[in-house]
Structures are given as structure tokens and as C-alpha cells.
C-alpha positions in Angstrom: 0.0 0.0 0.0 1.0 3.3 0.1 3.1 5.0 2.4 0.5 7.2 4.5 -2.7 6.0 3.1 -5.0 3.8 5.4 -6.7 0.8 4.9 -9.9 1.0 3.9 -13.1 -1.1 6.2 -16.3 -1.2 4.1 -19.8 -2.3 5.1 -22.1 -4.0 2.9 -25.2 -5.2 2.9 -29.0 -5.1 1.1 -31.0 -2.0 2.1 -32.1 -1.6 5.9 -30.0 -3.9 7.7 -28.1 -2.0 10.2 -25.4 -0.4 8.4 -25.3 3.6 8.8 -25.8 2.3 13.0 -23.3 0.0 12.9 -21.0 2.7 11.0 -22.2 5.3 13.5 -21.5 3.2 16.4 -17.7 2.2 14.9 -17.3 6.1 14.6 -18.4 7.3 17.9 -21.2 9.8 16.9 -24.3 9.9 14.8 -22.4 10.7 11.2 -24.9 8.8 8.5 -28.5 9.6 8.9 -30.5 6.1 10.1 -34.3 5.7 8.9 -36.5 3.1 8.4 -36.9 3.7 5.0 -34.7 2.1 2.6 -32.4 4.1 0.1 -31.5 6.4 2.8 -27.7 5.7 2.1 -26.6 6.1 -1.4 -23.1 7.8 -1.8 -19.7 6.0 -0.2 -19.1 7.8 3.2 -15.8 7.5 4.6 -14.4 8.6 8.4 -11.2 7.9 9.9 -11.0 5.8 13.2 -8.6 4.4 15.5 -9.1 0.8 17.4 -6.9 -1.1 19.6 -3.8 2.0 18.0 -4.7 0.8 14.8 -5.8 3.4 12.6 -8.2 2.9 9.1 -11.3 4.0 7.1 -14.5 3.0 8.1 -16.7 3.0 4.6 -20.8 3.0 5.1 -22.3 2.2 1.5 -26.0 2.1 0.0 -28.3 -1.1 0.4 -27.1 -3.2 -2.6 -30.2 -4.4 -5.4 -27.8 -6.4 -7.5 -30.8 -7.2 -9.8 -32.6 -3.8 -9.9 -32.4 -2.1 -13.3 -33.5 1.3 -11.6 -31.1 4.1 -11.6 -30.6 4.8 -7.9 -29.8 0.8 -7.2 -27.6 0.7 -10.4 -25.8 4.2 -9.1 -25.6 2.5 -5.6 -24.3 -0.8 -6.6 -21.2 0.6 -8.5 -20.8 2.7 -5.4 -20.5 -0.6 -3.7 -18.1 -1.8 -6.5 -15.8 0.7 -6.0 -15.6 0.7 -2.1 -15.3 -3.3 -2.9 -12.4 -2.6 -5.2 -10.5 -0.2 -2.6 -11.4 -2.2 1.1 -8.3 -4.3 2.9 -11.6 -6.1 4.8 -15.3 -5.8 4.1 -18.1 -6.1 6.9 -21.0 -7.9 5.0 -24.0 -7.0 7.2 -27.2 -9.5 7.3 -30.0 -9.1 9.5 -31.2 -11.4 12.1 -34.9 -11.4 12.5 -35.4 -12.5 8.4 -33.0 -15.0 8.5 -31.1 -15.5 5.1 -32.5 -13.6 2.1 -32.7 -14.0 -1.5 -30.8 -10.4 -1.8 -28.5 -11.8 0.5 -27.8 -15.1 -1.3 -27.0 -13.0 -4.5 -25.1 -10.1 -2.7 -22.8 -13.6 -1.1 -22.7 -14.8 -4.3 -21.5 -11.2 -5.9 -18.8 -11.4 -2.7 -17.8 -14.9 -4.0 -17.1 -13.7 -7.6 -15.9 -9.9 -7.4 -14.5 -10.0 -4.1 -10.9 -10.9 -3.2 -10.5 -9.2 0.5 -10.7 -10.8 4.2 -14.8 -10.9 4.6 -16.3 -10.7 7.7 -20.2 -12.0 7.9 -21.8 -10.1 10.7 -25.3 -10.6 11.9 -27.3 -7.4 13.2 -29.4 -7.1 15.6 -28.9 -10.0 17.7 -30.1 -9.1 20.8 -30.4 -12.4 22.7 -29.2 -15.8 23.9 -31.7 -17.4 21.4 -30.9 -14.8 18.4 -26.6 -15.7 19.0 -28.2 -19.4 18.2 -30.3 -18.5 15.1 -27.3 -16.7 14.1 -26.2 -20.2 12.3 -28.6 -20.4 9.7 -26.9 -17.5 7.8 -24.0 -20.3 7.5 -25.8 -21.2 3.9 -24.1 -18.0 2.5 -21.0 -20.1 2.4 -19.0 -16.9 4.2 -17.8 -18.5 6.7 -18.9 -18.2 10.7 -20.8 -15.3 11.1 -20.1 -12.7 14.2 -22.9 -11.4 16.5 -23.5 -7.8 17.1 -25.9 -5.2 17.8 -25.4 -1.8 16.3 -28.4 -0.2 18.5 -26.6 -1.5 22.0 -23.2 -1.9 21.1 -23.1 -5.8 21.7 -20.5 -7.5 20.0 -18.6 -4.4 18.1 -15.7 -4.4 20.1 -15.2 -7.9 19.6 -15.8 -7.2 15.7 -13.6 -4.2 15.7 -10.7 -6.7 17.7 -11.2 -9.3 14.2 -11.3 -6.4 11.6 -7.7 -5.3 13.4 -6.4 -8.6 13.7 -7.0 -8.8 10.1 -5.8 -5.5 8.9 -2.2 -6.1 10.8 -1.6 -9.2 8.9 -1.5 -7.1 6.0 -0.1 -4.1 7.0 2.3 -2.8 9.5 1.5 0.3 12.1 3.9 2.2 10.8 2.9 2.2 7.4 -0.1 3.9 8.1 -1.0 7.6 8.9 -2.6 8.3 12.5 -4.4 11.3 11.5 -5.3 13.5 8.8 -5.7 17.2 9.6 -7.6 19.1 6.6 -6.3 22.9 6.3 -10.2 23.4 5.0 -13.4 21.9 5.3 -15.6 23.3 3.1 -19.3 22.4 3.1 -21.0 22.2 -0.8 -24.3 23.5 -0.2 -27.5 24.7 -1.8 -31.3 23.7 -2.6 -32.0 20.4 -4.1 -30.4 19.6 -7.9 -28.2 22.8 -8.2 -25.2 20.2 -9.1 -24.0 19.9 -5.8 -22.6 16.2 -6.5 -21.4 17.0 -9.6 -19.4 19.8 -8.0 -17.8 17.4 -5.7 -17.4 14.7 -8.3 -15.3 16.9 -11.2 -13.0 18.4 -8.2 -12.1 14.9 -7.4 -12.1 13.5 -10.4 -14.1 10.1 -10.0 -17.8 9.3 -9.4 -18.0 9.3 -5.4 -21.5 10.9 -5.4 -24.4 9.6 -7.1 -25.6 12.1 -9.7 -29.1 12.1 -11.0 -31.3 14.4 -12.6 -34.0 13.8 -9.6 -33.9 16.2 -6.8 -32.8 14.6 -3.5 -30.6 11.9 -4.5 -28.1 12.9 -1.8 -29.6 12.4 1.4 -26.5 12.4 3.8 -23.8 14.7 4.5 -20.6 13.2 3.1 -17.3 14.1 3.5 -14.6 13.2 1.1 -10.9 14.3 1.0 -9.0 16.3 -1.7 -5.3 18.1 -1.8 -4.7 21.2 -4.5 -1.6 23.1 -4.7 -0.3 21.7 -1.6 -3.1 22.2 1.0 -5.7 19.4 2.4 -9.4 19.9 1.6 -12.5 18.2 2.8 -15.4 18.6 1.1 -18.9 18.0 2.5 -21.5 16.8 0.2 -24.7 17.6 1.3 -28.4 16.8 1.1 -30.2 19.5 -0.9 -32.1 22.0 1.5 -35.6 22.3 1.2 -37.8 25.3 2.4 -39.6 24.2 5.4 -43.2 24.7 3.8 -41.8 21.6 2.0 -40.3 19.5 4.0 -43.1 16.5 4.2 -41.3 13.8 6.0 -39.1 13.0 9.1 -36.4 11.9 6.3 -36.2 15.1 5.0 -36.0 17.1 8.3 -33.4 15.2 9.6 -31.4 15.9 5.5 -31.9 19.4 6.4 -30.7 19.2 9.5 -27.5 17.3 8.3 -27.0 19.6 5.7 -27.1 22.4 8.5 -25.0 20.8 10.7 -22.2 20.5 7.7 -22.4 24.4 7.8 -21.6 24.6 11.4 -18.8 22.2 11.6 -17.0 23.8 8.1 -14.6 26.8 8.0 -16.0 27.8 4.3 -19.5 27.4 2.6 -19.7 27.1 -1.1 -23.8 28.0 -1.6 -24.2 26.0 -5.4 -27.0 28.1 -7.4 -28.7 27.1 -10.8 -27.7 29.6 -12.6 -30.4 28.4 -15.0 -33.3 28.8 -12.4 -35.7 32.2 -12.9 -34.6 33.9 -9.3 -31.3 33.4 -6.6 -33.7 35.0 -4.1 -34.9 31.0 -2.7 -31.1 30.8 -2.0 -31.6 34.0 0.9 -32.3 31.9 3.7 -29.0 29.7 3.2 -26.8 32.4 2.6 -28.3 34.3 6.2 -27.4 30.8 7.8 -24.3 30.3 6.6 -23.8 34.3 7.2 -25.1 33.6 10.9 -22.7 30.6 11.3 -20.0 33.4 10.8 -18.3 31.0 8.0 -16.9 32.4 5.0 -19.0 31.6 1.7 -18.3 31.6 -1.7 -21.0 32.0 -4.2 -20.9 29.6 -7.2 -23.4 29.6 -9.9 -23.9 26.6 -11.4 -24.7 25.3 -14.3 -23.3 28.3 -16.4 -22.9 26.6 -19.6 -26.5 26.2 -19.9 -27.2 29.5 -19.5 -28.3 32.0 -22.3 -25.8 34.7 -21.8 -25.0 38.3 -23.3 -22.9 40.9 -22.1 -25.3 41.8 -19.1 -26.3 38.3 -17.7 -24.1 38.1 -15.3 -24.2 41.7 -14.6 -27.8 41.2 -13.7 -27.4 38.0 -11.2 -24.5 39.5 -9.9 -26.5 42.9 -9.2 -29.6 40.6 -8.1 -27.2 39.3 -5.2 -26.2 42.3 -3.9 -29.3 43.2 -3.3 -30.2 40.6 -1.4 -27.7 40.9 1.0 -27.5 44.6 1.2 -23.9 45.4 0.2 -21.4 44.5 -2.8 -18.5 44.2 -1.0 -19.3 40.9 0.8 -19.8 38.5 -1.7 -17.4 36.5 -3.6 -19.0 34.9 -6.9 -17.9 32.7 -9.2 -19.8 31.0 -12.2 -19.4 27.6 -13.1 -20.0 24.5 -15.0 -19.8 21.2 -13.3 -20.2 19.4 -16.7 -17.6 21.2 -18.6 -15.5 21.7 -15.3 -15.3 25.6 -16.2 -13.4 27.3 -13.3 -13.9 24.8 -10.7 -10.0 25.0 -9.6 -10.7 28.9 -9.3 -13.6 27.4 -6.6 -10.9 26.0 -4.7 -8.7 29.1 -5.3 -11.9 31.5 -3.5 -12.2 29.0 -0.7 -8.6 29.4 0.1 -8.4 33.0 -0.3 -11.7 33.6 1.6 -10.2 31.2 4.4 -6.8 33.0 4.4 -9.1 36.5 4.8 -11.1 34.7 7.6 -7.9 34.6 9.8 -6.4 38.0 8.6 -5.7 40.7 11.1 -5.8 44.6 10.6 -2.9 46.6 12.9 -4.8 48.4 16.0 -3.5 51.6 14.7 -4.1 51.4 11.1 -7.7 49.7 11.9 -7.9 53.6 14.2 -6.6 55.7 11.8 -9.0 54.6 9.3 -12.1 55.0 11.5 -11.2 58.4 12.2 -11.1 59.3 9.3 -14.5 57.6 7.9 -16.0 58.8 11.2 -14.8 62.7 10.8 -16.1 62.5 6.9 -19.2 60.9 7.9 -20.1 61.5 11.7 -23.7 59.4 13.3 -26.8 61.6 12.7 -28.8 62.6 15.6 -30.9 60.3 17.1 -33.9 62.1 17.6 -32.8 64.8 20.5 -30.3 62.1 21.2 -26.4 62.9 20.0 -25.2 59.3 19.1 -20.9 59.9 19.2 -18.9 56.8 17.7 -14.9 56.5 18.3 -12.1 54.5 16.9 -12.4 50.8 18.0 -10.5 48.0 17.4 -10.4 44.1 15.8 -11.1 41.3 18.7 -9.6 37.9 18.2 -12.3 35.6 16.6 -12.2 33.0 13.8 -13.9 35.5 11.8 -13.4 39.5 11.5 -15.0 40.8 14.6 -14.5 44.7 15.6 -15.4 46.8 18.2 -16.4 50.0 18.1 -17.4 52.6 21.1 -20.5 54.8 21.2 -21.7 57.2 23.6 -25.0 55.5 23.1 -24.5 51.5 21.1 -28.0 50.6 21.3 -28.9 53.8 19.3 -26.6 53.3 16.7 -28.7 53.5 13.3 -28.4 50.1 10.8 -27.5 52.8 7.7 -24.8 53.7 10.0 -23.7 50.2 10.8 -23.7 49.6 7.0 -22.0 52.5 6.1 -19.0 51.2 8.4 -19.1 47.7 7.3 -18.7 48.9 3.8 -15.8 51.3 4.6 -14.3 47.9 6.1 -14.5 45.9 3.1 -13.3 48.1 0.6 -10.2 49.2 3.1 -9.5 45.9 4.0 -9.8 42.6 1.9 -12.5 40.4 4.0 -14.3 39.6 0.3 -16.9 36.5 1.2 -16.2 36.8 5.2 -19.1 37.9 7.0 -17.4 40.9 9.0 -19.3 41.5 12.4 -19.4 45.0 14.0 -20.0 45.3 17.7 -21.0 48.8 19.8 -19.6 49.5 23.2 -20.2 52.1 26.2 -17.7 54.3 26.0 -17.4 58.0 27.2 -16.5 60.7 25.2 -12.2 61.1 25.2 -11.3 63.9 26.8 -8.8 67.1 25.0 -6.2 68.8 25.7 
């Protein structure tokens, strides 16, 4: 293997078995959204775990239909495939309370014929003396002994991750692999449903990890996947396309948006993917105010653009359409794309690291004075009423975004125009482009002269 690359763990298995819980449970935390609803997992979904100091890849993969024609189960099982083709061991996950299966039969027999890695047959949810004895039925898959477990309780994974270990360091030694991997950048890839999300992801890294289909909603989980460009490590987050909430009808999709959310808050950067094809960029509001509330920097990328009918003024007028959404030009950092053609995706990367870099910059206490000043002397606070509103010099806090202070004679009567108008002087002195600068107002008595 290579130096520094870990060995890849997948889990397979027909649809509804147990496998995003038992993949949650190996991880530690509720990562892959669990329903009772089949087809929840689709796209290959990777995290890094350590077990006994042994490092490696845990893979969670779609319930395999090996003889569905449909698109979904045909995208899914060449997801499988793949994860198949890269795994050191593969988990294949049966379910106790139906006993052996027809899908299971053919999925063993796929394991028999594609399959030349370590396989480990593990029955889910065995949750009793009598169940650990029924267990030996699924013997007619011709997999060997199958292992106990239950991914709701915990029984039986340690022992399971103890066999997946024991396997892995017969093929590889400790110090062949990597302990961690720190990305610079995580970047979450969202937007509403069908934007070309995915597809994003997919031409950045150059091979088909996420399902693509012309059907909104074909990404239901939030997955991360690892890329490096120009020397710095990137993980993108795939996400579930966000829905407003008037149309959210099911628990499945709450608990999508809530994922997608949740990518937000754990990313340094947001990319927000617009159709640049659709009529307006205005559904795309209540994302960008998130992701503006999450205090992440966000890049702007509309999608898509090869499809759309352009003239000198087209992207003028999206650009212009934008601005006024979110009140100032100075913020926003837009970039229009194709994920067909790949058209400027590396310059996505490129904004992501520039807006991160910006995210992190610092402005000298006296420059950041000297300039306010001088924008306060031009431009002094109106009155406030009868009220005499003074605002002085501040200074930038220490945040993981650009945070700065300000002091007024009176902060809670400090107009929004006025707030604007210093934002703006902000971002056109200094370069925060696509970081969502924050101004704060403080007591603070007039200086004294002289």
C-alpha cells in the first residue's frame, strides 16, 4: 500500500440492515443519517477511526439491489463496487430477524465472484441468547462463521472491531499507516436540491464518489470526502439538498436538512451552489443568512453556467440581483461555473482558500484607528432624535472570523444605515471579500482634550 494511506473497512449489505448504525457506532457519533426507510444511504461515506492503535477507514455504503435495473440501485451498486475494489476487509451485514434472504444469497454470491478481500459476515441485531443461536442459519451463505453484534446496543462491536484489526495487521504494518489527517479546510458544498452539488464534488475529485441524477434529492447524507490542491488538504462536505420548510413533508427530509445544517456549522467555508439556469437566486436567501449567521466564509458559485443564455449583461444582472439581497457588494465572492464542462472549478478552490486566508487576517490596532477616524470625521452618526449618538475608533477582537469593536456614547442607538456605512468602509479598506465581518458597539465615554 502506500506509504500514509490507510486501509480502507467497508460495510455492505442489502437496504435496511443496520449499516449507517453500525457505521455510527464504529465512529463514535451519529455521522450517517439512520431511517427506516430504505435508500436512505446512497453515496460512499468514509471517516477515519482508531481501534486497539490501529488506525483505518471505516466505509458506510448504499443497500445493494444487485438485480434492480432502476437508476438509484444501479448508481448505488457501482458505489458498492468501488468501495469493494479499494477495502483491505469488508463487513457484510445480514440481519437477524429475516433469516437469510434471496438479496442476501445473491449479494454472497457477488462477494464470491468480485471479491478478493478478508470478509467478515456479521449478523445485526442479535439481541439475545436465542438470536446468537439463530445466528447459524446464515451459515448457507458459504461466508464462513458469522459474528454477533448489535449496532443499537453496542453488543459484540468491540469484539468485531478486535477481528477487523487482527486482520488488517496481517496485511499491513502500524507504521505504514497515517494516524491522523488534519484538513487545512473543510468546506461544506451547499445549496437547494439539484443545483449540481454532486457533480461539484465529483469533477473536483475526479471520479464518481457521489451519485448524480437528474432527480432532486438523490443525496440524502452529508458526506465528507478528502481532496489536496496546490499543496493544501481539503475536505469537502456533500450535502443533502435544502428544502424550504413549507416543504419538508417527511421526518427523512427534516433530519437531511438538519444534516446539511450541521455541515455548515462544523465547516470553515461554505460554497452555496446556485442554478444559474433557475428564474430567481432569491430561494437561496435563507441559506446564505445561515451560513452568514454561522459566521463561515462563503463563496458564491453559480452553477450550471454553460447552460445558461448569456450576453454581455447576464451576469451583470445575477450579480447585481445578489447584492441586493444581502445589502452590500463588498461581501460576496461569486464565481460561475459548469460542473459538466468543469469551467473554473479550480478557481472554486482558489476562492475557498483566499476567503479562508481572509477569515484569519488581522488589521494593525492603529491602522484599523486611523481609518475609522477618518470615515467617522467624513461621515459623523446623525442625531438620534434629540439624542447625540458619538462613535470613536475601535479596534479588531480575536475571533475565527473579522470581529470589531467599536465605542459609542449610546450603542444601542446606533442607526443600521450607519452600521452599513462602516461595514462597507471595512470591506473596501481591507480585503475580507466573502467573510461575513461583524461589528460590535460599546459604552464608552467621550475622550477627553487637551
Amino acid at each position: 500500500m502506500e506509504k500514509n494511506k490507510l486501509p480502507i473497512v467497508s460495510i455492505i449489505g442489502r437496504p435496511n440492515v443496520g449499516k449507517s448504525r453500525l457505521f455510527n457506532r464504529i465512529v463514535g457519533r451519529p455521522v450517517a443519517v439512520v431511517d427506516d426507510h430504505w435508500g436512505v444511504t446512497r453515496d460512499r461515506n468514509y471517516r477515519q477511526v482508531v481501534w486497539d492503535e490501529y488506525p483505518f477507514m471505516i466505509t458506510d455504503t448504499g443497500g445493494l439491489l444487485p438485480s434492480s435495473s432502476e437508476p438509484i440501485p444501479k448508481h448505488i451498486q457501482e458505489q458498492v463496487m468501488q468501495a469493494l475494489k479499494e477495502s483491505s476487509v469488508v463487513i457484510f451485514l445480514v440481519e437477524h430477524g429475516t433469516g437469510p434472504t434471496d438479496l442476501d444469497l445473491q449479494i454472497a454470491r457477488l462477494l464470491h465472484k468480485k471479491n478478493k478481500r478478508p470478509v467478515l459476515l456479521v449478523v445485526n441485531k442479535v439481541e439475545s441468547a436465542q438470536a446468537r443461536l439463530d445466528s447459524a442459519a446464515f451459515l448457507s451463505l458459504g461466508l464462513g462463521e458469522p459474528r454477533t453484534v448489535s449496532a443499537l446496543h453496542g453488543d459484540g462491536v468491540g469484539d468485531l472491531l478486535d477481528q477487523v484489526v487482527g486482520l488488517l495487521r496481517k496485511n499491513f504494518k502500524t507504521d505504514d499507516v497515517a494516524y491522523t489527517f488534519v484538513p487545512k479546510i473543510s468546506v461544506a458544498i451547499v445549496g437547494r436540491p439539484n443545483a449540481g452539488k454532486s457533480s461539484i464534488v465529483n469533477k473536483l475529485l475526479r471520479e464518481p464518489r457521489m451519485i448524480v441524477d437528474d432527480v432532486p434529492g438523490t443525496t440524502r447524507d452529508a458526506v465528507d470526502s478528502r481532496i489536496r490542491y496546490k499543496d493544501t488538504d481539503f475536505v469537502l462536505i456533500d450535502t443533502a439538498g435544502l428544502r424550504q420548510k413549507s416543504h419538508v413533508k417527511t421526518d427523512l427530509e427534516y433530519y437531511c436538512n438538519v444534516k446539511a445544517l450541521s455541515s455548515i456549522d462544523r465547516a470553515d467555508c461554505a460554497v452555496l451552489v446556485i442554478d444559474a439556469t433557475a428564474s430567481t437566486v432569491q430561494q437561496n436567501f435563507k441559506i446564505l443568512t445561515y451560513i452568514v449567521e454561522q459566521r463561515k466564509g462563503v463563496i458564491i458559485c453559480l452553477n450550471k453556467w454553460d447552460l445558461v443564455a448569456k450576453d454581455q449583461s447576464t451576469y451583470k444582472k445575477m450579480v447585481a440581483e445578489l447584492h441586493a439581497l444581502v445589502g452590500t457588494s463588498r461581501f460576496l465572492h461569486i464565481i460561475a461555473t459548469s460542473a459538466l464542462t468543469g469551467q473554473r472549478l479550480p478557481n472554486l478552490l482558489d476562492a475557498v482558500s483566499e476567503v479562508h486566508q481572509h477569515m484569519r487576517a488581522r488589521v494593525s490596532s492603529s491602522e484599523f484607528r486611523k481609518r475609522c477616524t477618518e470615515w467617522i470625521q467624513t461621515h459623523p452618526h446623525p442625531f438620534v432624535g434629540p439624542i447625540a449618538v458619538k462613535v470613536f475608533a475601535g479596534k479588531q477582537k480575536d475571533a475565527s472570523f473579522p470581529l470589531f469593536n467599536f465605542y459609542a456614547s449610546h450603542p444601542k442607538k446606533v442607526l443600521e444605515s450607519y452600521r452599513r456605512y462602516l461595514m462597507n468602509k471595512i470591506y473596501t479598506e481591507f480585503n475580507f471579500k466573502g467573510c461575513p465581518v461583524v461589528l460590535e458597539f460599546k459604552t464608552a465615554a467621550q475622550p477627553k482634550h487637551g
